[in-house]
Phi, psi and omega in degrees: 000330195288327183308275211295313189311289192267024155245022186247353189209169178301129196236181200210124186229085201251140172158188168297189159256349180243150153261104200278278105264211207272329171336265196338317208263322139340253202310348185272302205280004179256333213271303187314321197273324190268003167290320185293319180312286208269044171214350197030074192237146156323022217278164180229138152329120171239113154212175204256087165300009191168108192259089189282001201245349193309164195287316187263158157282331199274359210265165181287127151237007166144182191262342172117175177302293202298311178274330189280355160284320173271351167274353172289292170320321163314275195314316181317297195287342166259311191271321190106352165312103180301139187235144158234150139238229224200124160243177203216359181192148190291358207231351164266343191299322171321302188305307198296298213294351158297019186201315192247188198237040347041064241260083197270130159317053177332147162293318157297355167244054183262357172213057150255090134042266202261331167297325184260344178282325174338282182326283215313300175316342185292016227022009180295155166284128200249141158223104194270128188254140185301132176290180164296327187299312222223165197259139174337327165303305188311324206308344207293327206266339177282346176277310174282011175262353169273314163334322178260002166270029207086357189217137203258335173308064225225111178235079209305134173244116107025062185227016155101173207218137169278128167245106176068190166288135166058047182183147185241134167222123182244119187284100173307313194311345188294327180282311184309311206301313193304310160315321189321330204281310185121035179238115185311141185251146170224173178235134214245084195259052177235306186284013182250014186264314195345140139236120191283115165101015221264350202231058183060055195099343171207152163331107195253207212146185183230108176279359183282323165288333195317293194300326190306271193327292184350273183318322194280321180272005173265001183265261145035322182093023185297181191241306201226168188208116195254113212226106151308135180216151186196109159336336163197102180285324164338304224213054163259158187294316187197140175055057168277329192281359140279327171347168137241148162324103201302337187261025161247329186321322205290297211280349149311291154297010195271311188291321206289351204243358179289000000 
């Protein structure tokens, strides 16, 4: 049901980018849900029980698999939300699809094999996010090992190339391409702001372009818009200088839905 709902009409893949704790995660996912009420629009809950990818050893990455599933479950069972995370090894896809309804793909492990067939055998809606390395067109072939693992369920994402060190550049043309396969495409504009590793040990970024990215890629044809929020991002645990500002979210997403 969730599948047909955000291809038919503009769907919001909304949240922290960490789950820091269930407070936290409370307050985002309620903000979230009356943003899908009052637009009547899909939104899906997103946050990371584990950020396997941080810049540093030493940086905050999250509560673990075991607890980030009971703080997921909870936003289900209070707000009524569809939830996605993020898994890192074929052997978290079991777990997490016990809970969320969405199965995400880091970019950098997007043509890791067994990660994605994993993801597929859950039956969850798989959402493969485009590395960096690689181009819309390349996206064909991480699609088609979940298509040939059984599932058709599939949704490619948008999150920009790397230029140069410590710094992202986004080919729109990258979306077009990317519809072609016949899979909703999204856009992922809080992690294409990135500048990766760029800020001493950790992700630095712009929250200023987020409306920006946004707008270009619904000119573009997305299907879908993938936005990290955080009440006070300044001083989030991870990617805060991407964020967007949660009281600011509305006004953001507002344009995309005109």
């Amino acid at each position: 049901m969730l599948f047909e709902q955000i291809s038919g009409k503009p769907f919001f893949i909304l949240g922290p980018c960490v789950m820091e704790n269930q407070d936290l995660l409370y307050q985002v996912a309620e903000r979230v849900a009356v943003i899908g009420q009052k637009f009547n629009v899909p939104v899906i809950f997103k946050s990371s029980f584990d950020k396997a990818n941080r810049t540093s050893v030493h940086a905050y990455r999250g509560p673990g698999i075991e607890k980030g599933m009971e703080m997921l479950n909870k936003i289900k069972e209070q707000f009524g939300l569809p939830v996605t995370t993020d898994i890192h090894e074929p052997y978290q896809a079991a777990i997490a699809a016990q809970v969320v309804d969405i199965l995400q793909i880091p970019a950098f492990l997007c043509r890791q094999t067994d990660l994605l067939v994993a993801a597929a055998k859950t039956g969850k809606i798989v959402n493969v996010k485009k590395a960096q390395f690689l181009s819309g067109q390349d996206m064909f072939y991480p699609a088609q090992k979940v298509l040939e693992a059984g599932n058709n369920k599939v949704i490619l994402t948008e999150r920009g190339n790397m230029y140069g060190y410590n710094n992202l550049a986004v080919d729109f043309r990258n979306i077009y391409d990317m519809k072609q396969f016949g899979h909703p495409v999204c856009m992922d504009c809080t992690h294409s702001v990135q500048r990766p590793g760029g800020a001493g040990g950790k992700t630095g970024g712009d929250r200023t372009f987020v409306p920006m990215m946004a707008l270009a890629a619904k000119a573009f044809g997305a299907d879908g818009y993938f936005m990290e929020a955080h009440p006070d991002p300044d001083n989030a645990l991870s990617d805060g200088p991407n964020m967007v500002k949660l009281a600011d979210l509305e006004k953001v997403i507002e344009p995309l839905i005109k």
